[in-house]
N, C-alpha and C positions, 0 to 999 in steps of 0.2 A: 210737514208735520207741525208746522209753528198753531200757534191757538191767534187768533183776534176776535176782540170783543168790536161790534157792528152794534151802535145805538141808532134808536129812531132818526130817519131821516137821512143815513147815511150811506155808502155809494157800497157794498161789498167787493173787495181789492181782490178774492180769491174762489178760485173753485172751489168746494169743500164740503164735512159734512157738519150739519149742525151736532155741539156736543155738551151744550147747555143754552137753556131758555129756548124762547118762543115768540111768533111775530108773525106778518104779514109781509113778502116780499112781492114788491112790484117786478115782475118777470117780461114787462111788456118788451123790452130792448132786443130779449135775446128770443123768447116762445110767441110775441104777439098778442097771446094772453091779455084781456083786459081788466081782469081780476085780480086783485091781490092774491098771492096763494099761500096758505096757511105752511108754514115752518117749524117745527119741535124737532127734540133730541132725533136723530137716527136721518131727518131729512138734506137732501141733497141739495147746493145752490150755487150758484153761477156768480161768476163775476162781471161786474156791471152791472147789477142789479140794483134796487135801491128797497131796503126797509122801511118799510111805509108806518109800522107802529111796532112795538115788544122789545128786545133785545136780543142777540144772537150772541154764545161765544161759538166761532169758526174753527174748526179744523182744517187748516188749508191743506189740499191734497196736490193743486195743479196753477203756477203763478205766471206771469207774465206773460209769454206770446203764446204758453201753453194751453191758456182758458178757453175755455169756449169762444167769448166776447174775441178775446184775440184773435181765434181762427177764424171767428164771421169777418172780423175786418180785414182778414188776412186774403180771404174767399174775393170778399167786393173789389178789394185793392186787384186783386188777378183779372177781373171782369173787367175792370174798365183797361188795365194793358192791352186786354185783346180785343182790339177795336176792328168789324172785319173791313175788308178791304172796300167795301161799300161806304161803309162809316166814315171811313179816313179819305174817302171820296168827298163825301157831302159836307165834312167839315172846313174842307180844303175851298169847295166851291163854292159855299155861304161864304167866306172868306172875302172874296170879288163880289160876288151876286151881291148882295145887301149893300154895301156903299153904291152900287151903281146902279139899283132901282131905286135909294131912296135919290142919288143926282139926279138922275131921270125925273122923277116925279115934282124935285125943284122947279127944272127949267121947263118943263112941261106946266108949272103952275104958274110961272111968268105971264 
């Protein structure tokens, strides 16, 4: 329920809804979007965002691990623990393989 004011150029810290002013938020982080998308009173915005020009005051509805931003990082971080049993194969073997192809290709260039 807290309000912050978000000037040009800055990162937005909260979920929220806009509750004064107006602006272009760069959305590419969190939608892929390569457009700025236009911002006024009543619209919705993500955190991790960045305001590309105008000024927002925020109504913060959703902070920390709750945002959006949070749970995409939260998503990726689970993707990469679950490595399948192939992956954890191939990492393991590049491990050895690679030092002993590029040996190999030393004494072979002798």
């Amino acid at each position: 329920g807290d309000y912050l004011l978000v000037k040009t150029g800055s990162q937005i810290p909260v979920d929220g809804q806009v509750v004064a002013g107006n602006g272009h938020v760069d959305q590419a982080s969190i939608t892929g979007e390569s457009k700025p998308s236009h911002k006024e009173i009543g619209s919705s915005v993500f955190a991790g965002t960045i305001l590309s020009s105008g000024t927002l005051v925020v109504q913060a509805e959703k902070v920390g691990e709750d945002t959006t931003f949070g749970r995409l990082i939260e998503l990726v971080e689970e993707a990469q623990d679950s490595q399948t049993k192939t992956q954890r194969f191939i990492d393991r073997f590049s491990q050895y393989y690679t030092p002993l192809v590029l040996l190999l290709s030393i004494i072979v260039g002798m």
